[in-house]
C-alpha positions in Angstrom: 298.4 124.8 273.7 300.7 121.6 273.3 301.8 122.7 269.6 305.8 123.2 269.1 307.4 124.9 266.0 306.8 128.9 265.3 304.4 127.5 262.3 301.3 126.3 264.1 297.4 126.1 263.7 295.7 128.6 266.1 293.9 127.1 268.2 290.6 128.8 268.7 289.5 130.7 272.7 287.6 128.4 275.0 284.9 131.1 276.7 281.8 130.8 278.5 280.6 132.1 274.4 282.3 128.9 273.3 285.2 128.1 271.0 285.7 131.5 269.0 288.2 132.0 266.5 290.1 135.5 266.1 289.6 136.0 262.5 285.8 135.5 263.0 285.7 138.3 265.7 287.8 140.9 264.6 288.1 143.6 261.6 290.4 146.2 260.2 288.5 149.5 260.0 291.6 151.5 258.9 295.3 151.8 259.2 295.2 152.7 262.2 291.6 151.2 263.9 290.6 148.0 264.8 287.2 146.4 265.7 288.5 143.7 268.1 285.9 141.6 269.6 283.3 144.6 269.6 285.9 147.1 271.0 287.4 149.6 268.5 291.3 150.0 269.3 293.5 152.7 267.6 297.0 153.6 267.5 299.1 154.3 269.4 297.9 151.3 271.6 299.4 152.2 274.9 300.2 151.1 278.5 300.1 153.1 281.0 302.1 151.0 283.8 303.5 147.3 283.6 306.0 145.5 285.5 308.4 142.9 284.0 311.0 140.5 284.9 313.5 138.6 282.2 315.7 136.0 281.9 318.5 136.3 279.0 320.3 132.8 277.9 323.2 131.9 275.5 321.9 128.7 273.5 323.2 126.8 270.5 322.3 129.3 267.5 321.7 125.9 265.1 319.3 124.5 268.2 317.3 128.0 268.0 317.7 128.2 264.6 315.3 124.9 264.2 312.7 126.3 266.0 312.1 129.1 263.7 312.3 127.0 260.9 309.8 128.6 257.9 309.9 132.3 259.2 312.2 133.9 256.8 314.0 135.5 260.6 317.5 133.9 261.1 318.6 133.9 264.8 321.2 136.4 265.9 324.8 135.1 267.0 325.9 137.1 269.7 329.2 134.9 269.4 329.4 132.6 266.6 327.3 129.5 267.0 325.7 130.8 270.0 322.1 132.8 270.2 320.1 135.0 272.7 316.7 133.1 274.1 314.8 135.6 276.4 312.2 134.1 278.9 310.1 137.1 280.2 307.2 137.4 282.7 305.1 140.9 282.3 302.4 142.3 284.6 300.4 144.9 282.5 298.6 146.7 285.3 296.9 149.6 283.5 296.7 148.8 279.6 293.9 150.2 276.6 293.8 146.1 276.3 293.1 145.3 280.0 294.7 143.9 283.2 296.4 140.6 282.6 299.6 138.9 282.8 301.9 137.6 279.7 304.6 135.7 279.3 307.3 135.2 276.3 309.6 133.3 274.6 311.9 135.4 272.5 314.7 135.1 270.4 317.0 138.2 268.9 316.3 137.8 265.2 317.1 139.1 261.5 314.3 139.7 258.9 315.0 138.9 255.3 317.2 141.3 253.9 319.3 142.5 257.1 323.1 142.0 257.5 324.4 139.7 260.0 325.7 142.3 262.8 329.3 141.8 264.0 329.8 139.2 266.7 329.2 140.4 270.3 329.3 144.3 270.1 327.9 144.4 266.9 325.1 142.5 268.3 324.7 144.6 272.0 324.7 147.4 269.8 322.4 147.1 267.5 320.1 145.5 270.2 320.7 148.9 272.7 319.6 151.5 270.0 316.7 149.3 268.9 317.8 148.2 265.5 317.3 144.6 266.0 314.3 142.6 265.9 312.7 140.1 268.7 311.5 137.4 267.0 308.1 136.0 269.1 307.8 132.2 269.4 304.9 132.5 272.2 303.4 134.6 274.0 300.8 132.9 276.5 298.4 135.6 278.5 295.6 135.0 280.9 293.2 136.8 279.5 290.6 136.1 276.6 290.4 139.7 275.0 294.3 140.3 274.8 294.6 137.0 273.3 292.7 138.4 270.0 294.1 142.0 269.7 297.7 140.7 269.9 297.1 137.9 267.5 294.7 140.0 265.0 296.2 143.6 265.1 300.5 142.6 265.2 300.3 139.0 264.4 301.9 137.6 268.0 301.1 133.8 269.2 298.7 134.6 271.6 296.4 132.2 273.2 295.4 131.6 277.3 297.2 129.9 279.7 297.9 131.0 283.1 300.8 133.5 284.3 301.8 133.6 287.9 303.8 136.9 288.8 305.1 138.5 291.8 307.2 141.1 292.9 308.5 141.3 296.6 311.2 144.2 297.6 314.1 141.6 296.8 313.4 139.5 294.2 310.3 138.6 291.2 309.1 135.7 290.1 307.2 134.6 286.7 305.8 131.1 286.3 303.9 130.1 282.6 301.8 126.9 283.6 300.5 125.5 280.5 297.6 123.0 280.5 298.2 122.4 284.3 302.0 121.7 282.8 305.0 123.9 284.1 306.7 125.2 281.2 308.8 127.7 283.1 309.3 129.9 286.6 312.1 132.3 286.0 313.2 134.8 288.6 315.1 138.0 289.4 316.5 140.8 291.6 314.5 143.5 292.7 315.1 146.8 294.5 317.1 149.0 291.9 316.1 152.8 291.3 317.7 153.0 287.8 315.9 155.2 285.2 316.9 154.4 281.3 316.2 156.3 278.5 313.6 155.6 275.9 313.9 152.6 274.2 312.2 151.5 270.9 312.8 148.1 269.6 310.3 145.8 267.1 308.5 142.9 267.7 308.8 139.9 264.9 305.9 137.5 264.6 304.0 135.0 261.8 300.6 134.3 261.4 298.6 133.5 258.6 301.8 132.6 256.1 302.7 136.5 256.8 305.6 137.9 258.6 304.9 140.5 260.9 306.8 143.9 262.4 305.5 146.6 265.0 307.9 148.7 267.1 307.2 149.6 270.3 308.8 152.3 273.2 309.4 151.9 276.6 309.7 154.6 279.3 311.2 152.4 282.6 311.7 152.9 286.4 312.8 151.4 289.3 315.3 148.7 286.5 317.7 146.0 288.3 320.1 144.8 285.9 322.0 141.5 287.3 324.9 139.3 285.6 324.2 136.0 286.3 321.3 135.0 288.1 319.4 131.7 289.6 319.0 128.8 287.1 314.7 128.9 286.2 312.5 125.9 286.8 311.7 124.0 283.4 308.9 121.9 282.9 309.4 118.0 282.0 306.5 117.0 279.7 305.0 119.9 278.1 306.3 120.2 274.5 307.4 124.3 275.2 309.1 123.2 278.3 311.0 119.7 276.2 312.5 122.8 273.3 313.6 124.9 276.3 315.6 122.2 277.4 316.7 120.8 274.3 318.3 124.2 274.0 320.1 123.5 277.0 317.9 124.8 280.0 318.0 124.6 283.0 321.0 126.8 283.4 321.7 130.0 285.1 321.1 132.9 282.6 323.4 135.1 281.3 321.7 138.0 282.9 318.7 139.0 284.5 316.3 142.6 284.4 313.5 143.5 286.1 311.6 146.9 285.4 309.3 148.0 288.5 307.6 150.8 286.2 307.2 150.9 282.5 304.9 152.6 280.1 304.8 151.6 276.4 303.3 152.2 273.6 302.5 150.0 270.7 302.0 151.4 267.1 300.4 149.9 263.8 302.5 146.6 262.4 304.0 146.1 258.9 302.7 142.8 257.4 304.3 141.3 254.8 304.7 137.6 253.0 306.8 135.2 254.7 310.2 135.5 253.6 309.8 139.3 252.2 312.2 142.4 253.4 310.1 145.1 255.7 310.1 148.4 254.3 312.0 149.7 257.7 
């Protein structure tokens, strides 16, 4: 998918079935059940093990800014004129969804109707006790079924591409490949036994002219946390790969994490108009 901007058409699944569009596939049963295609799913949605590796990047807040341009979500400064860009790489091994792999670009955001946190602690803290949003720009997977639960049930910019991850003893590696295109390959240090608390942040998303909220937890083992890190690899001609450099990439990353062992869970979303405070 070769579309830039976080306001795009969805493009429909290429199956074996044909081209099938979400919306024609899924249904709402309740608040908390979903027919997606043919398989109910109810809350809590949950994953029982993933592994994950991410890149984090200071970028030029007006840069990021212009890529979430008709949202409502303003980027977060974590100093002033500078935002937070998160490339991730995610192995969901055992998941009420399936086995696939997913990728992300994510940026730190405000929804309509939250104050600006301080500059720098402000920001780390609101983003350690969960009180700040992650605003999705994409979200490739490599798996059809995925692709329409995420999009359907909590908005997210799913569609399938391909997702190369591995994790060695050292070092992990995640590489999003887009229309035979590199986009990115991001990599980090392996190897650490830390153990974090619970943490519970929410995912920001639009589709279909409405804004989108659903928090999620995370129980992690085995995390490495590293400052600094090796620059990633960043595509040349694919339009993703062309906004990730125009907000300055390649460059080594800020920091680096990679979680050998995490369960989430994944609750019901608040949907609301573009533009429109979230009740919480």
């Amino acid at each position: 998918m070769k579309a830039s901007g976080a306001i795009f058409e969805e493009p429909p699944v290429h199956s074996d079935k044909g081209d099938r569009y979400t919306n024609d596939i899924c249904s709402k049963n309740s608040e908390s059940s979903y027919t997606i295609d043919g398989k109910d799913i109810a809350f809590p949605v949950v994953v029982s093990d993933a592994a994950m590796l991410m890149n984090g990047y200071l970028v030029n807040a007006k840069a990021a800014q212009s890529m979430l341009e008709g949202t409502g979500f303003r980027v977060v400064e974590l100093f002033p004129g500078k935002a937070i860009l998160q490339l991730l790489a995610v192995d969901y091994k055992e998941n009420d969804l399936g086995d696939y792999n997913e990728g992300a670009i994510i940026f730190p955001a405000l929804a309509p109707g939250e104050k600006k946190p301080f500059p720098f602690f402000g920001a780390l803290q609101r983003m350690g006790n969960g009180t700040l949003g992650n605003f999705v720009y994409r979200m490739p997977v490599d798996q059809e079924f995925t692709t329409h639960a995420g999009r359907f049930i909590w908005g997210f910019p799913k569609w399938v591409s391909r997702m190369d991850i591995e994790f060695g003893p050292g070092s992990a590696r995640g590489t999003f490949i887009d229309e035979g295109e590199l986009v990115y390959s991001i990599s980090a240090k392996t190897g650490g036994n830390s153990t974090p608390k619970e943490q519970r942040a929410a995912s920001l998303a639009v589709r279909d002219g409405r804004a989108w909220k659903t928090y999620g937890t995370n129980n992690s083992s085995g995390l490495t946390f590293s400052l600094g890190g090796e620059a990633p690899q960043i595509g040349d001609s694919h339009p993703l790969a062309k906004e990730l450099r125009a907000l300055g990439l390649p460059k080594k990353p800020m920091f680096t994490v990679s979680v050998k062992s995490t369960r989430m869970t994944f609750g019901k979303p608040e949907s609301v108009d573009i533009g429109t405070p979230f009740s919480s």
